[in-house]
N, CA, C and O of each residue as an XYZ file, in Angstrom:
232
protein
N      -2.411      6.327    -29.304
C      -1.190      5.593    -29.076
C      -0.821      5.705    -27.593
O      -0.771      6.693    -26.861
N      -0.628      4.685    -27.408
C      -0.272      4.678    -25.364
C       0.960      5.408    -25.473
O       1.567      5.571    -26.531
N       1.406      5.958    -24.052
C       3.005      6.972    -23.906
C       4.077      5.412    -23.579
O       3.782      4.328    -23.075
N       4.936      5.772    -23.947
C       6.246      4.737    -23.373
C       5.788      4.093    -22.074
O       5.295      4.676    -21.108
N       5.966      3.152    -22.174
C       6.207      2.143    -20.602
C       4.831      1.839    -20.329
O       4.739      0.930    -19.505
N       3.353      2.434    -20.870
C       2.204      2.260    -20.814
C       1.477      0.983    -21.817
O       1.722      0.816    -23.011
N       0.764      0.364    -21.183
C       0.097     -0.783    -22.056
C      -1.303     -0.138    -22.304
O      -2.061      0.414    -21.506
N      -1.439     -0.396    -23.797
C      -3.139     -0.345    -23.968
C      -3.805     -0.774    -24.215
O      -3.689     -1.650    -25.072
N      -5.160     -0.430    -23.563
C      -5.957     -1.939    -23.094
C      -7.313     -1.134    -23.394
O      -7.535     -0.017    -22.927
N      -8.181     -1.827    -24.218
C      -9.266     -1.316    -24.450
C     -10.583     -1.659    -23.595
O     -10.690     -2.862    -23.356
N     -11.522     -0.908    -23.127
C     -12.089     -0.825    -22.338
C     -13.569     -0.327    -22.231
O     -13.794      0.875    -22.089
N     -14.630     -1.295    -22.303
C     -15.954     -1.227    -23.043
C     -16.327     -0.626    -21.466
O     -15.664     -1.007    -20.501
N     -17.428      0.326    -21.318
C     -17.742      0.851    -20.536
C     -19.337      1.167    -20.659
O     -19.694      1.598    -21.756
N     -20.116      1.037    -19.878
C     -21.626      1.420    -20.036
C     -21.326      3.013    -20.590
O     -20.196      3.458    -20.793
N     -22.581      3.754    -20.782
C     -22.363      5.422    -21.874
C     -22.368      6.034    -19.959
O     -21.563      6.888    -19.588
N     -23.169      5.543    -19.212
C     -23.355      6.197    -18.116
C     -22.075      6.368    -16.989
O     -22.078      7.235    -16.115
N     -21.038      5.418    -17.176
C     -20.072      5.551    -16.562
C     -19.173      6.029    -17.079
O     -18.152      6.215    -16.416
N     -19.232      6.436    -18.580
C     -18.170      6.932    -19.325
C     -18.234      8.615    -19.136
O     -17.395      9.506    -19.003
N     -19.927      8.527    -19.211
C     -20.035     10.195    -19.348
C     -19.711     10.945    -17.779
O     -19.306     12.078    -17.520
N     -20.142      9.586    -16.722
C     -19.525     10.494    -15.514
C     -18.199     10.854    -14.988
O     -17.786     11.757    -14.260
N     -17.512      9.554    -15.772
C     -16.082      9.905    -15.361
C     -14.869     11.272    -16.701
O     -13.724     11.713    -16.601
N     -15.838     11.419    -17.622
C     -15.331     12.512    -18.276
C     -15.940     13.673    -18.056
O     -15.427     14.725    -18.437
N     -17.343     13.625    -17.287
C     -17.142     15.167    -16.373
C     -16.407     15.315    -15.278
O     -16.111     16.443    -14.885
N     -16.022     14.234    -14.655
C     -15.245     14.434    -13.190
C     -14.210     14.896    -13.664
O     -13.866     15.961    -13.152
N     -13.248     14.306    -14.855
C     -12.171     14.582    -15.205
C     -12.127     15.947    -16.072
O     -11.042     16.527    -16.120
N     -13.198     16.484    -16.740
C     -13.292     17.921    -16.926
C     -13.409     18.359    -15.650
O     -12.268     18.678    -15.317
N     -14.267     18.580    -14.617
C     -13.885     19.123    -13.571
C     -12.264     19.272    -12.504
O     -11.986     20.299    -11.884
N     -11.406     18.033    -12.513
C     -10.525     18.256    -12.337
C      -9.090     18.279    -12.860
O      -7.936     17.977    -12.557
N     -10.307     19.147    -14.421
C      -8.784     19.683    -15.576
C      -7.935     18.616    -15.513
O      -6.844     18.772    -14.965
N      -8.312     17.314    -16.083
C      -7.734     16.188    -16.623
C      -8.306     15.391    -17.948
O      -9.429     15.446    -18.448
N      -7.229     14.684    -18.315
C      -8.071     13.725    -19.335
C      -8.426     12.588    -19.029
O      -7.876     11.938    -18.140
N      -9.629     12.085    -19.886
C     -10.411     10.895    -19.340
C      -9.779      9.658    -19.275
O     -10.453      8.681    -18.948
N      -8.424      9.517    -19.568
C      -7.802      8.587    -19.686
C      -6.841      8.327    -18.204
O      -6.657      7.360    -17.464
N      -6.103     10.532    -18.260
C      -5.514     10.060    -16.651
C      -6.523      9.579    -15.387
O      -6.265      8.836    -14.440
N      -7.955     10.391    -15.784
C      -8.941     10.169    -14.299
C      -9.314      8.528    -14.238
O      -9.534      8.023    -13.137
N      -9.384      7.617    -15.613
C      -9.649      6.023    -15.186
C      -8.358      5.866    -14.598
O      -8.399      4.940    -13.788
N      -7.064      6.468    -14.685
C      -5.841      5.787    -13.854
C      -6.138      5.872    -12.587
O      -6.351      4.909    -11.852
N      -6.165      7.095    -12.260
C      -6.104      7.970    -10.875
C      -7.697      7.344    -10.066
O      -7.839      7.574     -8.865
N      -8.521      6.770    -10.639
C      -9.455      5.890    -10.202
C      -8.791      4.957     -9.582
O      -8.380      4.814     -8.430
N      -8.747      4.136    -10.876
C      -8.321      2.735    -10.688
C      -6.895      2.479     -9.340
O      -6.964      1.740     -8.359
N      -5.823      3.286     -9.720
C      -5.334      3.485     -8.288
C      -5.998      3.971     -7.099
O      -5.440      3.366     -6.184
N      -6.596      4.485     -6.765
C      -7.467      5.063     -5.921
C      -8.149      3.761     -5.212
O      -7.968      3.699     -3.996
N      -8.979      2.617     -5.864
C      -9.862      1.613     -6.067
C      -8.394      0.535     -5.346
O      -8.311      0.158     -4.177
N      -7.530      0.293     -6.318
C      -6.208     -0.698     -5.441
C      -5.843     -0.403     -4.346
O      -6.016     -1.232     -3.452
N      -5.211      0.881     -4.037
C      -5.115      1.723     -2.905
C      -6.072      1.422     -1.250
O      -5.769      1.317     -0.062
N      -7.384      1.377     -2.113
C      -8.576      0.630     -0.919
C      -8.295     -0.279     -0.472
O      -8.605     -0.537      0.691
N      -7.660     -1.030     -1.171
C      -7.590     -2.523     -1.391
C      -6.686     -3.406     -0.609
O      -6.584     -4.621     -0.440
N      -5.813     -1.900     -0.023
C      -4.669     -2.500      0.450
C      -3.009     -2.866     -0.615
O      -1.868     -3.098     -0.215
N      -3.607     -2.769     -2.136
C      -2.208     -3.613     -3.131
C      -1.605     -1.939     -3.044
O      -2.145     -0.840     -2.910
N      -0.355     -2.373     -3.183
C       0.715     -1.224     -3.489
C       1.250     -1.272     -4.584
O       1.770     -2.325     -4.952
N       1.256     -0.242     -5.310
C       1.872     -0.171     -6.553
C       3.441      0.917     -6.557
O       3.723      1.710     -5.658
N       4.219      0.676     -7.737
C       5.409      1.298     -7.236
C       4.708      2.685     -7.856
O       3.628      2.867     -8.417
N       5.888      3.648     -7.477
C       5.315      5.246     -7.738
C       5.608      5.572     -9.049
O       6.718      5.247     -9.471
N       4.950      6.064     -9.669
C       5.148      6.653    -10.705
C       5.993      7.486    -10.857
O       5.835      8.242     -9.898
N       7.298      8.066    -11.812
C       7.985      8.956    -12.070
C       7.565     10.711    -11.422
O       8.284     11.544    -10.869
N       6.118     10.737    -11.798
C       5.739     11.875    -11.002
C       5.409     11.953     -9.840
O       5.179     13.046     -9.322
N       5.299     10.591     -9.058
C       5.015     10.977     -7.846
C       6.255     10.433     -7.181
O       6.134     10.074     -6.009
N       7.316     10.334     -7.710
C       8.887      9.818     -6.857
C       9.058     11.802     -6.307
O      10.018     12.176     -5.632
């Protein structure tokens, strides 16, 4: 179940990109769900788009 204010969106992934981004995110004691966020911002961020801040990062 997504948290409040979150949309969920399902997301077919090769096994090889799934399994690397849930060791990265075991490595930095997260879940595989926050590390595709913290990607995917990361990836916009490059990009130049700005997104507003999240509650935890105000």
């Amino acid at each position: 179940m997504a948290s409040p204010g979150k949309k969920a969106y399902p997301l077919r992934l090769p096994p090889e990109v799934l399994t690397a981004v849930e060791r990265l995110a075991a490595a930095e004691l997260r879940s595989t769900n926050a590390q595709l966020e913290m990607l995917l911002r990361e990836a916009l961020s490059k990009r130049g788009i700005r997104l507003k801040p999240t509650e935890k990062e105000e």
